[in-house]
C-alpha positions in Angstrom: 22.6 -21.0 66.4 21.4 -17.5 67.0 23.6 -15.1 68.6 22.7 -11.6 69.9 23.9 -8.1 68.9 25.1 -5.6 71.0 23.3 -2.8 72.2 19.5 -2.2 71.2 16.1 -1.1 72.8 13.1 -2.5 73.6 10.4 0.2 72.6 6.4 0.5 72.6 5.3 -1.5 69.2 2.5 -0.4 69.2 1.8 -2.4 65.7 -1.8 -3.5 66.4 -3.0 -0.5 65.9 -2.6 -1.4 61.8 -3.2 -4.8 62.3 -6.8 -4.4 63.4 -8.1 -3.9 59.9 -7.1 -7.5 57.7 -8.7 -6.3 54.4 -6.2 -4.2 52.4 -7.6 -1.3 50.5 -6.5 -0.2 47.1 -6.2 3.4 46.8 -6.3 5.4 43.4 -5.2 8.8 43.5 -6.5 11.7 41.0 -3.3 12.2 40.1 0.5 10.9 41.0 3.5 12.2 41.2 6.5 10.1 39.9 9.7 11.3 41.2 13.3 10.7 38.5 14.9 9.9 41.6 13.7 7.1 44.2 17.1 5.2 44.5 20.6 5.5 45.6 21.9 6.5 42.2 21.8 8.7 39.5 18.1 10.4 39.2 16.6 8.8 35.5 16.0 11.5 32.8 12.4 12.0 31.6 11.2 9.3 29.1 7.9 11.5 28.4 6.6 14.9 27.6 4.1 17.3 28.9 0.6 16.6 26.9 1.8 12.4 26.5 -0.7 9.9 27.1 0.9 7.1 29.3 -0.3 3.7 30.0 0.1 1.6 33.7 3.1 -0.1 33.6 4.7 2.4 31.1 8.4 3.2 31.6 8.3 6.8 32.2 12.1 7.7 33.3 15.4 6.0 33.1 19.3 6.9 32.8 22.6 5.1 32.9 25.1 3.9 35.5 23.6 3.2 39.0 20.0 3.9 38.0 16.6 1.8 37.7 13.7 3.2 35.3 10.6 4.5 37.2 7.3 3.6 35.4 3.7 5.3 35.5 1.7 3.8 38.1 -1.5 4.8 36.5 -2.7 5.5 33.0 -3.3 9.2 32.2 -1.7 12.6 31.1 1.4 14.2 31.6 0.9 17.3 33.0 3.9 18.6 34.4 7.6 17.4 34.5 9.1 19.7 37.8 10.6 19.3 40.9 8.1 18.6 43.1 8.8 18.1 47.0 10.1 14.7 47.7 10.1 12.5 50.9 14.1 13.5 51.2 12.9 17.0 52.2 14.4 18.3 49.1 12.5 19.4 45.5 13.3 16.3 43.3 12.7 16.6 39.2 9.3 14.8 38.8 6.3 13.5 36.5 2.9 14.5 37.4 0.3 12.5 35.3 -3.3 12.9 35.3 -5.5 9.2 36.5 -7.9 8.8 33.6 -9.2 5.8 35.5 -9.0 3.2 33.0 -5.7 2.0 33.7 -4.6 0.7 30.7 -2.0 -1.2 30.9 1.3 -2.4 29.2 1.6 -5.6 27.7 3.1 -7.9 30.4 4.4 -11.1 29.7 4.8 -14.2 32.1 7.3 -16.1 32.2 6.4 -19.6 33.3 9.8 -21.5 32.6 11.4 -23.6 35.1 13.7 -22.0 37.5 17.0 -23.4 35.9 16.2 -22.5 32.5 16.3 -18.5 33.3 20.1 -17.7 32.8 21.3 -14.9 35.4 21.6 -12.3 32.8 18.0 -12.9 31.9 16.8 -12.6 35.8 19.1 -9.6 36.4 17.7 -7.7 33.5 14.0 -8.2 34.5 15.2 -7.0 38.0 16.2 -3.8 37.0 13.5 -3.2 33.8 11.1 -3.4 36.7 12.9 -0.5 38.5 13.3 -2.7 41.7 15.6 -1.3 44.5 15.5 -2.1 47.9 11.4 -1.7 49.7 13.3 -1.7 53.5 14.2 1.7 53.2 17.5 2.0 51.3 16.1 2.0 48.1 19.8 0.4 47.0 19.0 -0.8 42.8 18.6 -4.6 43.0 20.4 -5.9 40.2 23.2 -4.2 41.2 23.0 -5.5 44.6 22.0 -9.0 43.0 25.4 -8.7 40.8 27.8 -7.4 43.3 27.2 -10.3 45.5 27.7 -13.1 42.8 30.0 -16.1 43.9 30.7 -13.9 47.2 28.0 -15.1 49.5 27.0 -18.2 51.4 24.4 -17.1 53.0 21.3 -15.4 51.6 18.6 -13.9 54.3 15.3 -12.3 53.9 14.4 -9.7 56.3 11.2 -9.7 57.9 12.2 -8.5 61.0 10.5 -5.0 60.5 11.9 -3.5 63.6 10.2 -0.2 63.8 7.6 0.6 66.0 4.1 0.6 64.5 5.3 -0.3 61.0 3.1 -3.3 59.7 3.7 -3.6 55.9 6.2 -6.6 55.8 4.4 -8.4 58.2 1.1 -7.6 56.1 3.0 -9.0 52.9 3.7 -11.9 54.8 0.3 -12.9 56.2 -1.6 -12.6 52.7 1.2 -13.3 50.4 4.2 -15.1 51.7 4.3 -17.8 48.4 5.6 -14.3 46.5 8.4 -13.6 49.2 9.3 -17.7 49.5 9.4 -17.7 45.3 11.7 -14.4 45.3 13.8 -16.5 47.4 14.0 -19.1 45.2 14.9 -16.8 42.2 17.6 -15.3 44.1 19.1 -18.3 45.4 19.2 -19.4 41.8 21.1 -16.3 40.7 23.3 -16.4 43.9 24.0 -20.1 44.7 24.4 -19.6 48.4 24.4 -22.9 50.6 21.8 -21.4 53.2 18.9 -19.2 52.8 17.1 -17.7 55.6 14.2 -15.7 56.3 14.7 -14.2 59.6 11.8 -12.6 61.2 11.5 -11.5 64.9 8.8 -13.4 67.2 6.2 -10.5 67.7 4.7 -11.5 64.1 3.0 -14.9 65.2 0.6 -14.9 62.3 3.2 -14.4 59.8 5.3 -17.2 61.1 3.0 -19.6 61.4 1.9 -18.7 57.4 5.4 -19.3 56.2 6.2 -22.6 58.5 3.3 -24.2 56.4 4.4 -23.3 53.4 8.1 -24.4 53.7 7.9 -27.8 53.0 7.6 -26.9 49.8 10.4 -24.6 49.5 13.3 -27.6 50.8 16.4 -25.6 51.1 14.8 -22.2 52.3 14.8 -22.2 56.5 12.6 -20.1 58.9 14.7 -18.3 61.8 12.3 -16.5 64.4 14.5 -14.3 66.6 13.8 -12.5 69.6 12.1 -9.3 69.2 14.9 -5.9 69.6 15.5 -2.6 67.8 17.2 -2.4 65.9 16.9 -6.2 64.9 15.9 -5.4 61.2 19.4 -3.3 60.4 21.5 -5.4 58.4 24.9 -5.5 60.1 22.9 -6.8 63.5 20.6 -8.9 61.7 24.0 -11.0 60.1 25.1 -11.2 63.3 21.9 -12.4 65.2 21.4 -15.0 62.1 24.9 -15.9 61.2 27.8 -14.7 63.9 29.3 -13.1 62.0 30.7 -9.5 62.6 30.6 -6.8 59.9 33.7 -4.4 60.6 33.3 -0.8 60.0 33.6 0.5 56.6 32.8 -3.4 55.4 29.8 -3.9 53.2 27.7 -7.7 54.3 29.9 -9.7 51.2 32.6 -9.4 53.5 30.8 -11.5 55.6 29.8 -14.4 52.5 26.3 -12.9 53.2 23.6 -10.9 51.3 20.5 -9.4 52.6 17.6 -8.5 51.0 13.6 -7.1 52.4 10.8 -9.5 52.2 9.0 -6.5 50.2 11.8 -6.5 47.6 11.8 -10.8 47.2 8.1 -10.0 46.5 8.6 -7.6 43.8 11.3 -9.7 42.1 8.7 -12.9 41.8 6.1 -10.5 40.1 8.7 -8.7 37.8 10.5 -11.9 36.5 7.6 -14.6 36.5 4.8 -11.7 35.9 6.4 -8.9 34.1 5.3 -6.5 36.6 7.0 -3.3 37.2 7.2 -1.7 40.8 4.5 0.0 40.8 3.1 -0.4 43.9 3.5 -1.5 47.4 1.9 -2.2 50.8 2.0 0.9 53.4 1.2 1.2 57.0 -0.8 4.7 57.8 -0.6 4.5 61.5 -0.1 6.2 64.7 -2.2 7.9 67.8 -2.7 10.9 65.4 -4.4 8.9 62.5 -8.4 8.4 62.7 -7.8 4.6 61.4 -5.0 3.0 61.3 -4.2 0.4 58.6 -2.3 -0.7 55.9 -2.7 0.5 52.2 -2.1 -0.8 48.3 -0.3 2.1 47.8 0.3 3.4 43.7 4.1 4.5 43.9 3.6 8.4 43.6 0.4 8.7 45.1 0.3 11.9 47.6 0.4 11.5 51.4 -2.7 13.7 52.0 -4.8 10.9 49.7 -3.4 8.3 52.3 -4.1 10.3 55.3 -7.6 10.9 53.9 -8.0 7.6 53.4 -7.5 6.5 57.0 -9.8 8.8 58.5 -7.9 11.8 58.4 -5.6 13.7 61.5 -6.7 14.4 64.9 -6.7 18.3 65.8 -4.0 17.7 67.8 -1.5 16.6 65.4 2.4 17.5 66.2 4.0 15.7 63.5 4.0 13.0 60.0 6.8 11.0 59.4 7.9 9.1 56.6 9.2 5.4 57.8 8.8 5.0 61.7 9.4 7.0 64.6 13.5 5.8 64.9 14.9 6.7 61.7 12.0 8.1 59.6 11.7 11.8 58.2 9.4 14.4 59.5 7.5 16.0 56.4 6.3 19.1 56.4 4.1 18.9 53.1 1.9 16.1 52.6 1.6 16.7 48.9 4.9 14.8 48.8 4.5 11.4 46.9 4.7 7.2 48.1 8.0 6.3 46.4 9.4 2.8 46.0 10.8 2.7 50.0 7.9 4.5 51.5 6.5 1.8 53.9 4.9 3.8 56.4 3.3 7.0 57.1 3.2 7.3 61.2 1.3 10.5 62.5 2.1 11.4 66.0 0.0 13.6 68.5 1.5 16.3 70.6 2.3 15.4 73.8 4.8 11.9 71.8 7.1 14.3 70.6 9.6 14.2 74.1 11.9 16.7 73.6 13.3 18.8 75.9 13.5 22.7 75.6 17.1 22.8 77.6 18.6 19.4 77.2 21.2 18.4 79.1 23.8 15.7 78.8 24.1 13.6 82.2 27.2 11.5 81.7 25.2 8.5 82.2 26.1 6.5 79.8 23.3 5.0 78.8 23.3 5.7 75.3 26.8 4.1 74.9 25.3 0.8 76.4 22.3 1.1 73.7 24.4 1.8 70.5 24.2 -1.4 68.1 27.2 0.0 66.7 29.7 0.2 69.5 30.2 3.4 69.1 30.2 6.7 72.0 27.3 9.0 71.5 27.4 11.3 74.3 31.5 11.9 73.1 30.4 12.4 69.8 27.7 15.0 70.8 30.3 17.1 72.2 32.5 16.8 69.7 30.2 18.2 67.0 29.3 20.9 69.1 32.8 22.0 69.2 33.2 21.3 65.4 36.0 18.8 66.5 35.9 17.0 63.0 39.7 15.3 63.8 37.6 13.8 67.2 34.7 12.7 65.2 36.6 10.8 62.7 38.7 9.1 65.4 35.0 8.5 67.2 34.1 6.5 64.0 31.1 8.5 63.5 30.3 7.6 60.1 29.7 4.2 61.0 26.3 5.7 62.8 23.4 4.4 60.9 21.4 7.3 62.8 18.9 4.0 64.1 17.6 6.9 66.9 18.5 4.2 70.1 20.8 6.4 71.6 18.2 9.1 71.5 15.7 6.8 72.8 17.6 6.0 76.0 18.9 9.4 77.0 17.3 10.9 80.1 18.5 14.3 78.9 16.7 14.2 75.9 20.0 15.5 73.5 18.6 15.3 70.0 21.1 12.9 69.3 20.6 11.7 66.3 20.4 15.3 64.4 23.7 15.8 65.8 24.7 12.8 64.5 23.8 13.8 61.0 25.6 17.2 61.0 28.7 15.9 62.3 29.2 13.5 59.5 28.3 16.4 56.9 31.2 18.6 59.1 33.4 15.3 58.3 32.3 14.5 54.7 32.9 18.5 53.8 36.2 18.5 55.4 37.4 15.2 53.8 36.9 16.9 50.7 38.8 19.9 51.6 
């Protein structure tokens, strides 16, 4: 039975805009720029030098503890190893190789055993060779996630929801190849052992339901859920809940709950790197948005520069106020488009002028509005004040760093508060005096 979250928005969706073109293109930048750190984790330490030749597929960076290797995405020269500006907004240690366009490749080796012949240690360690972390946005490494959750869970989803405006990518994956999410699934479920699997996916994505509805009579054990479409449907606390019932508390991570969650994207990668040997070296991205010539989705090298993208769909309208990495809810406005695709990058979404909304003078209006859209229960507009007052005893009591910043607070307010930015500095003001 599904059950509904609190809170949410219903926004524009705008997500046939990138729909409209159905063949993918493949673009192959001049040069890429890998950056040491694109996961939660310690960055990896350069595996290369300036002046190496490196081959596609290569591992080109790697380190210990919470860290997955990076790998060249195309074959070439090093020719610089410096930060370089990263999606984050901050300058981020990085490997700049030259394409010779022959992309030579690594050895990579198949594996074509049946599924209960691969011992968990095996899977795990092809997992995390191929640098796989989470493609949904939290870039989380996903053997560790994979490992933590052993004998925990009893419920293992995929999520397809993609709740973002305009963002297309997992819905993409799903409509051309939803046999490489289904057998991800499987390979997880192996590893796992929970007693249900779902793939949940919200209802606006006819196309790709209807794709993975055929193919599931040949996946017994692995179950469709199609919930109704709501931002921010695709977050993982409220997606538990809509699939499951079950509640989350604050501070709780989903095990708590006997469930796991990981993207559709990320299922994908794991097929290819255990029963293909491929590294995560690419992925699909949506360039979208009223500011973007042609919208569509990409095969995107990991490191490959926005401005190639951008190019690539036609280029930016005169008018252009802003480029965001992710979508228009929680993504990051970049100011330098020479910053690189990394492993979580699913969308580039270019907005024109007159989308941007804010207000020069906003003003609270006690409404309350923003309280009745927060997914997490919590009380915005209180919160806003308090971190304008630097009131960090108030925030904590106000449970602000259970905000996953997911913008619908900012979305509903008729005052146009930048919410959400707030949001952000009061949990530094708490985080810095915690330490203190």
């Amino acid at each position: 039975m599904k059950r509904h979250f609190f809170g949410g928005i219903h926004p524009k969706y705008n997500k046939e805009m990138s729909t409209q073109v159905t063949d993918f293109r493949s673009i192959t930048p001049r040069e890429v720029i890998i950056p040491l750190s694109q996961h939660i984790g310690a960055p990896c330490n350069p595996l290369v030098k300036v002046g190496d030749t490196v081959m596609r597929g290569q591992k080109v960076g790697d380190g210990e503890g919470l860290c997955v290797p990076v790998h060249a995405s195309v074959s070439g020269t090093v020719i610089a190893i410096e930060p370089r500006p990263h999606t984050s907004g901050r300058m981020v240690n990085s490997i700049v190789i030259r394409n010779d366009f022959k992309d030579d490749s690594i050895e990579m080796t198949p594996n074509n055993a049946p599924l209960e012949e691969l011992d968990n240690d095996q899977i795990l360690h092809a997992i995390r060779e191929a640098g796989i972390v989470g493609m949904g946005g939290a870039a989380f490494p996903g053997n560790v996630k994979a490992l933590s959750s052993m004998g925990k869970i009893n419920t293992l989803i995929a999520n397809a929801c993609e709740c973002e405006p305009y963002i297309t990518a997992d819905d993409s994956l799903l409509r051309t190849e939803p046999e490489h999410v289904l057998e991800g699934m499987l390979i997880l479920r192996h590893v796992l052992k929970p007693e249900r699997v779902v793939l949940a996916v919200e209802d606006n994505k006819a196309q790709a339901i209807e794709k993975v509805q055929a193919l599931l009579p040949q996946y017994p054990g692995i179950e469709i859920v199609v919930l109704p479409t709501r931002y921010p449907q695709g977050a993982e606390k409220q997606l538990i809940q809509s699939v499951t019932g079950r509640e989350v508390l604050p501070g709780q991570l989903p095990v708590s709950v006997g469930c796991a969650v990981f993207n559709v994207s990320t299922y994908a990668a794991i097929y290819r790197a255990v029963r293909l040997g491929l590294p995560l070296i690419q992925r699909i991205v949506t360039v979208s948005g009223e500011a973007i010539a042609q919208p569509q989705n990409f095969i995107v090298r990991i490191g490959t520069p926005f401005h190639d993208l951008v190019e690539a769909a036609g280029g930016l309208h005169d008018k252009t106020e802003r480029v965001i990495s992710g979508g228009p809810m929680m993504g990051f406005a970049q100011k330098d488009l020479a910053v690189p695709v990394i492993k979580a990058t699913n969308s580039i979404l270019c907005l024109l002028k007159d989308q941007n909304g804010a207000a020069e003078n906003p003003v609270c209006l006690r409404c309350g509005k923003c309280v009745a859209a927060c997914p997490m229960r919590l009380q915005p507009l209180y919160m806003y004040r308090f971190v304008n007052a630097g009131r960090t005893d108030e925030l904590e009591r106000l449970h602000i760093l259970d905000c996953m910043e997911c913008g619908s607070c900012s979305f509903t307010c008729p005052g146009k508060l930048p919410l959400v930015e707030s949001f952000r500095k009061g949990k530094q003001m708490v985080r810095e005096a915690a330490k203190k």
